[in-house]
N, C-alpha and C positions, 0 to 999 in steps of 0.2 A: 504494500500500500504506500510506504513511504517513497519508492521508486518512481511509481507511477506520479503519484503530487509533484516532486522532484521532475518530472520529465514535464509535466504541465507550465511547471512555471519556468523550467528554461523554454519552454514554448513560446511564452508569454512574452518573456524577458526582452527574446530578439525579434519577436515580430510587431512589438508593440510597444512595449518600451524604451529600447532604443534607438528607435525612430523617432520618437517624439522628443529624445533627450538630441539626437543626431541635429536637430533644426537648425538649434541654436551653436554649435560647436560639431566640430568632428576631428578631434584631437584624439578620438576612442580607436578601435579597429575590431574585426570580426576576422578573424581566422580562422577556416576550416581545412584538413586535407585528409582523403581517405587514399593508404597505399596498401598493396597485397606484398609482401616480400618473401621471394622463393626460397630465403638459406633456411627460413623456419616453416615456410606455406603457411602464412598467417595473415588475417585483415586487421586491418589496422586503421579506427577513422577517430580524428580527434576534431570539436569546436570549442574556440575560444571567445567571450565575446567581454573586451575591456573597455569603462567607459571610464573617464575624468568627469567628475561633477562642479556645478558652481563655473566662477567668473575664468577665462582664461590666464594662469598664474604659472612658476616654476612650482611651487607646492601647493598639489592638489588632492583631496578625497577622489577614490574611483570604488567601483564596483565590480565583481570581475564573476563569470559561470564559466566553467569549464565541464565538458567533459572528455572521455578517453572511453573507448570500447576498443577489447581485444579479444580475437577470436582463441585464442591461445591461451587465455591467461590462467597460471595455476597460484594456490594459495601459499601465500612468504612461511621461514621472512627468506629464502632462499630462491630469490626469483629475478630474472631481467628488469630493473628499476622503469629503463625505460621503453621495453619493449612488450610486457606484461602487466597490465592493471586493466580494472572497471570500475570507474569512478566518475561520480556526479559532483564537484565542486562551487557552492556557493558563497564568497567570498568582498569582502571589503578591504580598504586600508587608505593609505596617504603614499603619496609620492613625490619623486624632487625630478624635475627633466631641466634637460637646459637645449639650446638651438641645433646642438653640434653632435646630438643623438643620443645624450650619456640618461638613464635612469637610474636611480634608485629608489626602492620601495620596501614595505612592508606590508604582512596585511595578515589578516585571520578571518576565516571560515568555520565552515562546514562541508564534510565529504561521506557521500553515501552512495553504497553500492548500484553499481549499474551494469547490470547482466546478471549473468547466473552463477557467478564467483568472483570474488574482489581478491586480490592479493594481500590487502587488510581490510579488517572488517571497519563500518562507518563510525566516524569521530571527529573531535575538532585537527583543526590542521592552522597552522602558521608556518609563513614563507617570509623570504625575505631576504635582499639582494642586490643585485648590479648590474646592469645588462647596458651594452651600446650597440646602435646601430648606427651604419654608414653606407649611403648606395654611389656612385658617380656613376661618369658615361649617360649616355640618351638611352633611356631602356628601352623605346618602341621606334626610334629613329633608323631608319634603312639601312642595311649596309654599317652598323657602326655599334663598336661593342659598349657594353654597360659590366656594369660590379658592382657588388655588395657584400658588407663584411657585417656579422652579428654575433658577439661574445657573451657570457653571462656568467655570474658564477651566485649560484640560490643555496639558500638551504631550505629542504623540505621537513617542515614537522612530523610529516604522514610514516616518513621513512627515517626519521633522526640520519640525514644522510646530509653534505654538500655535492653540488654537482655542477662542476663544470663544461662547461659546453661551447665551443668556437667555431664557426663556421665561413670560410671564404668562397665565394663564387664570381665568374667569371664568365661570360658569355655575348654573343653578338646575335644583333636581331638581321634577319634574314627576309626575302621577299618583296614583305608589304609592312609599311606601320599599320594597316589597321587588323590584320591578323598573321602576326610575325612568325617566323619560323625560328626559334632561339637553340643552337647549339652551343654546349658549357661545360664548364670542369668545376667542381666542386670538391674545397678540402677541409675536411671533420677532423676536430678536437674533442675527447669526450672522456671526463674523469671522475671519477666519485668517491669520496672519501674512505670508502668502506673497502674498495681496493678488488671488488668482484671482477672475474678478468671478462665479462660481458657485456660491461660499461665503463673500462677502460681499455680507450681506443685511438684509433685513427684510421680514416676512409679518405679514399679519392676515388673519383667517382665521374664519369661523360655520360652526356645523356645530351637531349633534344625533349625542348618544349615546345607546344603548342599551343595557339590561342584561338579554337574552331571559333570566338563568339566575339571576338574582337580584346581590346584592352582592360575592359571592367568586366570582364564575364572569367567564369572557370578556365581553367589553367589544366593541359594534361601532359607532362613530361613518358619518358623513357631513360632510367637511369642502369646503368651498370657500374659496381663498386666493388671495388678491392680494400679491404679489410685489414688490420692485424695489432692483435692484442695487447698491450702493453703492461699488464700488470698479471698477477696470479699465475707466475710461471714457480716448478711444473703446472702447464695446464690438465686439467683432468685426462685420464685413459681415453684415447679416440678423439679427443680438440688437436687441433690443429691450429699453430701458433697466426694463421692465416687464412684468407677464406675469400669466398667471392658472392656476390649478391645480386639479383635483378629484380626492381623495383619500381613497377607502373605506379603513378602518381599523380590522382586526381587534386585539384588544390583551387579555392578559393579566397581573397581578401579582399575587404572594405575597407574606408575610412569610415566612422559612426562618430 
């Protein structure tokens, strides 16, 4: 029962209320992306929807639902942090942003089970953290490449874990600006205090996006990733310090 209410109000949330919050500001975003990945044969769909509330400032209250569905997921605490959970996340806090990408936050919720096994069961959660983003280049301009870099280093209550996460991409749009053909390289950072050798990593990765709907419409890449471990060596019986992955990637984002 508690699920079901939980899935109504994140209903609500983004069909309703943050449109009406969106009018006046859109400082917020709505991120969604569902991928299948071959090295586990697993789905994988997550939406985030972050809004700032009040006047446009450096330090502001926001709002934040999340959720995470995995087709996979089994119960901790012995589990892929971030490739295994079902979780409904309802969440507030304060934030500090400045022009040049940099955030810092806090914030405390609630998280309850979403599917038919959670990796923990539901409870309060507190996060809290650092994160920058940086894009250059013409992202949709012809013929000409774009970049974007995104770092973060959180702690998750959920998991008493830190986790670091860096990401650089690189890529050139193709064709048409108004629905590009973008081939790219992509290079992952991913580390977590706890020292799991399945979230401590590093991927690179080519692949081709697409944009069937133009520039504000869904996103569907083709990635292919080379993998390899960086922590938890010996790795278990049958790992392999290395590995390889392919990863179709539906992907969505707003400004709100």
């Amino acid at each position: 029962m508690i699920v079901r209410v939980s899935a109504v109000v994140a209903f609500a949330f983004v069909t309703i209320i943050v449109p009406l919050l969106a009018r006046a500001d859109e400082a917020g975003y709505l991120y969604s992306y569902g991928l299948y990945t071959n090295r586990y044969d697993d789905y994988i769909v997550s939406v985030d929807a972050n809004k700032p509330l009040g006047k446009t400032a450096p330090i502001r209250p926001f709002v934040d639902l999340y959720e995470y569905r995995d087709s996979r997921t089994e119960p901790g605490p012995n589990f892929p942090l971030i490739l295994s959970d079902n979780y409904l996340l309802q969440a507030a806090g304060v934030q500090w942003t400045t022009p040049g990408g940099l955030r810092v936050f806090v914030q405390s919720g609630w998280t309850e089970t979403f599917g038919p096994v959670a990796a923990l069961p539901s409870g309060g959660d507190v996060r809290g953290g650092v994160q920058y983003y940086r894009e250059w280049g013409a992202n949709f301009a012809r013929d000409r490449g774009y970049g974007n870099l995104y770092a973060s280093t959180t702690y998750f209550s959920r998991y008493s874990d830190w986790i670091e996460y860096s990401q650089l991409e690189l890529g050139r749009n193709e064709f048409s600006t108004k629905n590009p053909v973008q081939p790219f390289v992509r290079l992952v950072l991913s580390l977590d205090s706890h020292g799991f050798y399945w979230s401590n990593l590093t991927e690179a990765a080519a692949g081709v996006r697409f944009h069937p709907f133009g520039q504000r419409g869904p996103s569907f890449s083709l990635d292919g990733v080379f993998g390899v471990y960086l922590r938890g060596i010996p790795l278990p019986a049958g790992t392999k310090a290395t590995y390889w992955d392919f990863r179709p990637t539906l992907t969505y984002g707003a400004n709100i």
